[in-house]
FIFI-553070 format. One record per residue (C-alpha): x, y, z. Coordinates in steps of 0.05 Angstrom, whole numbers, plus 5000, padded with zeros to 4 digits. Example, Ala and Ser with C-alpha at 12.3 -4.5 7.8 and 13.67 -1.06 7.14 Angstrom:
residues 2
524649105156 527349795143 
//
This chain:
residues 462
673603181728 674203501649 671204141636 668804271566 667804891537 666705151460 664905891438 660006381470 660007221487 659607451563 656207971595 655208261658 660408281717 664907841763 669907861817 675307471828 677107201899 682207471947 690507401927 693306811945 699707091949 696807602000 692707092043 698706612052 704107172074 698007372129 697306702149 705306622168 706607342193 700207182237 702006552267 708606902285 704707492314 702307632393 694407622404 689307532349 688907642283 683507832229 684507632156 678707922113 676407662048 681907022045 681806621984 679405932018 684405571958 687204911961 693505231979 691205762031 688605202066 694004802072 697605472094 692605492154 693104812168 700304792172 700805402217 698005042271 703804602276 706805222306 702405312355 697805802316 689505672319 685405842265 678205962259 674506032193 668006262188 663505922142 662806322088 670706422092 670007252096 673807262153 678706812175 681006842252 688206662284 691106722350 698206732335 704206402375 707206892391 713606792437 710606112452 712105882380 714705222373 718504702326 713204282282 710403722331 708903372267 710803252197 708803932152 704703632098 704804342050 699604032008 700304281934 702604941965 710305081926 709805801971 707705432038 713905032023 719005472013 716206062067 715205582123 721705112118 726205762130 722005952192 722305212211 730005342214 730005802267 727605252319 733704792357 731304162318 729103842260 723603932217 720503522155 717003762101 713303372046 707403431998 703303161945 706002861886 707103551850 711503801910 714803261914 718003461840 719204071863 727204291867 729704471948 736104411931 737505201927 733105271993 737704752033 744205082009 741305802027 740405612098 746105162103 749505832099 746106132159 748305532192 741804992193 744004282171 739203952115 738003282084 734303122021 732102522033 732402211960 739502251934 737602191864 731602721873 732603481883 725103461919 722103421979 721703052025 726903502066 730003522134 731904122159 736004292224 736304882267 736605402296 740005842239 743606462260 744507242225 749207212170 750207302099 746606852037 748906971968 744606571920 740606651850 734306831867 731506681811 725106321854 722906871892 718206491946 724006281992 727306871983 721607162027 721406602070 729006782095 726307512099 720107272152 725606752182 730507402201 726207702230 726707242295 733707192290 737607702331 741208132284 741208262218 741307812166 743708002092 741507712035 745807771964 741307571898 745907441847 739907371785 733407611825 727407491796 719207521812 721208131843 715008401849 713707851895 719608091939 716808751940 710708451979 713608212028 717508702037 711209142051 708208582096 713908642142 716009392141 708309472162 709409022225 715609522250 721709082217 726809372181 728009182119 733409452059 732709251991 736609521933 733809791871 736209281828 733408771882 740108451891 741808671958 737108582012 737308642090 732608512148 734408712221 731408272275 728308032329 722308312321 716508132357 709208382314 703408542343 696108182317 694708452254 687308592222 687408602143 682808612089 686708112031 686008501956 683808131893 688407661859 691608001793 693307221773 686207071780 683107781739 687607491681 683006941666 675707271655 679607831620 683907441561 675707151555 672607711543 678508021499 677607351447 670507341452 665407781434 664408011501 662608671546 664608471619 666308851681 670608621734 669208841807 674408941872 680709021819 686609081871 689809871857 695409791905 701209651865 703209031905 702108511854 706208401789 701108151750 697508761731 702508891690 698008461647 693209051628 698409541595 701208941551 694908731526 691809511508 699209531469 696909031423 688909411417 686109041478 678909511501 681109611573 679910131615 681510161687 678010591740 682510661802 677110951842 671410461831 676309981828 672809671759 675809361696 672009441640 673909001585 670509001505 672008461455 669908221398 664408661355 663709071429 670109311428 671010021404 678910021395 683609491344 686809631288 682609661226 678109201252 674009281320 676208821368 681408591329 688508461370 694808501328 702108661333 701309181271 703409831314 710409481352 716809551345 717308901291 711008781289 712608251358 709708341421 714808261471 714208091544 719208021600 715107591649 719707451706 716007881748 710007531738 711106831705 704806591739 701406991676 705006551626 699806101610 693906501605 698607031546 700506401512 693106321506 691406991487 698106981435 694806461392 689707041377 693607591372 696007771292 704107751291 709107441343 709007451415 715707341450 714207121528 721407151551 725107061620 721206511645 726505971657 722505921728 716705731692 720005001699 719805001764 712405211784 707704601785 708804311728 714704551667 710005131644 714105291587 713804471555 707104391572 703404981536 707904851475 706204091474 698304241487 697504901445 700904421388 694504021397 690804561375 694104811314 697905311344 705405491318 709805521380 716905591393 720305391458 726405491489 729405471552 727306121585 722506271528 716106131487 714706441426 707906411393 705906601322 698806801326 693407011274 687907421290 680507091271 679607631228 682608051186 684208781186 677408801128 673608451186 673807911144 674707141179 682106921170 684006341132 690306371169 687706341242 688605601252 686805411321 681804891335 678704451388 681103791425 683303491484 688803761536 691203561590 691604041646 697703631687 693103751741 696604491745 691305061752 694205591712 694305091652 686804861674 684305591665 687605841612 685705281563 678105241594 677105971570 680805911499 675005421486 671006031497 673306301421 673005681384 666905431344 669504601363 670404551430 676104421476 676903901535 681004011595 683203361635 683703431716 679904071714 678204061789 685404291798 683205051786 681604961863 688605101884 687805801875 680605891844 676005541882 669905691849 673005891785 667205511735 661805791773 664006531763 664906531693 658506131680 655406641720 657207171657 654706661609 661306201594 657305581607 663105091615 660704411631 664803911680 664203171680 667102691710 673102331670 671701561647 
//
């Protein structure tokens, strides 16, 4: 499937589906749980799904009610078990790396595979983490640091010192120690995604585990057994999903308002808001109604010279700089919005980037080249030199650039969306190969934006 999509304006309001991040930590922690729990407002993702699916393996059920509100699991409890089958994650990197540590606390072995994305993905760091706590692994392509992986229990409390640069099994060792009897410590010797570590650290000091963690995240501990009781949660709005609808209405003359924005400090992402109002970005943020109200274009009543206008003009430099290793999953949509923005954006700390579904970093140089775009990569880094469409007269700008084409998505969902809404700002329009991959964490992703007049057509690819 391609989507297409060329310039418009939106209007009116949207909301964005429940975190991913959220629904698959509730998933695990419920499968592990005694009794029955209640997930509320899931995101019914590609990835969520496989996450249910491959709880059952467990010993978990799950119910899901049609309209996926509510999603219903009576957890194993004491009676969990080692996989009776092969774990099949799916496209899911976090399924991966949380379940194959919690897989290593059960006397035998376990195999995990995926589809042809996760089976790119690197395990080698994983395997030598819990080789530490005592589980044997095997990788079972010598010449590939990918799944599919063997892994051998049952791992006992100890000590792990590794990078921790990928955060995701990080937090899978924190939800293994927590059926291990003692307490396990873990030493991160370059942590990174933090903010990710910081939710599950909530998750599991709100079922009655103990859990330490540093301030400088590189010294974390977590005291077990514990057994949780059923929990009943209502799963917030995903911050990586608001970032899409808002970079569109921010380079398109647009007057949007997005609904159930997620106040709770738990996801990175929002980080997101406060870098793009630096560089004249008409946000505004009520806490209370839990609204994001975002101008662009002629309806915005802020820039700099020019309304709506996003530039660099009032940093330090005149560059926009951004540490993203909190939240790298937002590195495709800014290198989007950087292509508008007048001066240089500097997206730096990423290196992990090259790790998520597909290399991040290579592929939004080599497709934002398509477009006319002056980019700069580098190994944890991508630097964009971006023009705004008009001038600080409100004049156009001969020097903004960027034009229409073809990309190719590398069926990854972050690049799907980010290039199907820059189409949104451009007079020629842009194509997006293997579109349908926006699924994985945005089910209905086309729908919702057409529904505040982006009108993004999909076809089927020839």
């Amino acid at each position: 499937m391609k989507s297409t999509s060329k310039r418009t304006s939106l209007k009116g309001s949207i909301s964005v589906p429940g975190s991913k991040s959220h629904t698959i930590r509730a998933c695990l922690l419920a499968a592990l749980a005694e009794g029955t729990s209640y997930i509320r407002n899931p995101l019914p993702s590609a990835d969520c799904n496989s996450a249910a699916k491959c709880i059952k393996e467990l010993g978990a059920n799950v119910h899901m009610e049609k309209d996926n509100s509510l999603w219903t699991i009576e957890g194993a409890g004491k009676n969990i078990h080692l996989p009776e089958n092969i774990i099949d994650v799916g496209n899911s990197g976090s399924v991966l790396y949380f379940l194959t540590p919690i897989a290593s606390t059960f006397a035998g072995w376990s195999v995990f595979t995926g589809d042809e994305s996760i089976r790119t993905r690197p395990v080698k760091h994983l395997a030598q983490a819990l080789e530490q706590l005592g589980a044997k692994t095997h990788i079972t392509r010598p010449e590939k640091d990918a799944p599919p992986l063997l892994v051998q229990g049952p791992i006992l409390p100890g000590k792990v010192v590794t990078d921790g640069r990928l955060s995701q099994y990080i937090s899978g060792i924190m939800m293994a120690a927590t059926r291990l009897n003692g307490t396990t410590t873990i030493e991160l010797t370059d942590p990174k995604e933090v903010p990710y570590l910081d939710m599950t650290r909530i998750w599991l000091e709100s079922l009655g585990v103990q859990v330490t963690m540093s301030k400088d995240y590189k010294n974390i501990s977590v005291k077990g057994p514990v057994t949780f009781n059923a929990i009943d949660r209502t799963i917030p709005s995903d911050w990586e999903a608001v970032a899409f609808p808002l970079v569109a209405a921010l380079i398109t003359d647009s007057e949007i308002v997005i609904e159930r924005i997620d106040g709770s400090g738990s996801q990175g992402d929002e980080a997101i808001v406060d870098i793009l109002k630096s560089v004249g970005g008409d946000i505004e943020w009520n806490k209370e109604t839990q609204q994001l109200f975002v101008r662009g274009g002629t309806k915005s009543r802020l820039g700099f010279g020019a309304s709506g206008r996003l530039s660099t003009e009032n940093l330090p430099n005149k560059t926009l700089r951004i540490n993203c290793s909190g939240f790298p999953d937002a590195v495709p949509a800014l290198c989007v919005t950087a292509c508008f923005i007048e001066g240089t954006t500097v997206i730096e700390d990423i290196g992990v980037c090259r790790r998520k579904e597909t290399d991040r970093i290579t592929v939004m140089k080599s497709e934002l080249d398509k477009l006319g775009a002056t980019v700069e990569e580098g190994e944890d880094y991508i630097i964009i030199h971006g023009h705004s469409p008009i001038t600080s007269e409100g004049q156009p700008n001969k020097e903004f650039q960027i034009h229409g084409g073809t990309v190719n998505s590398y069926e990854d969902h972050r690049v799907a969306m980010s290039f199907a809404v820059m189409g949104l700002a451009l007079e020629s329009e842009i194509v997006v190969t293997q579109a349908e991959c926006c699924s994985v964490s945005f089910p209905d992703f086309f729908e919702r934006m057409n529904g505040i007049g982006a009108c993004i057509k999909l076809q089927e690819e020839t």
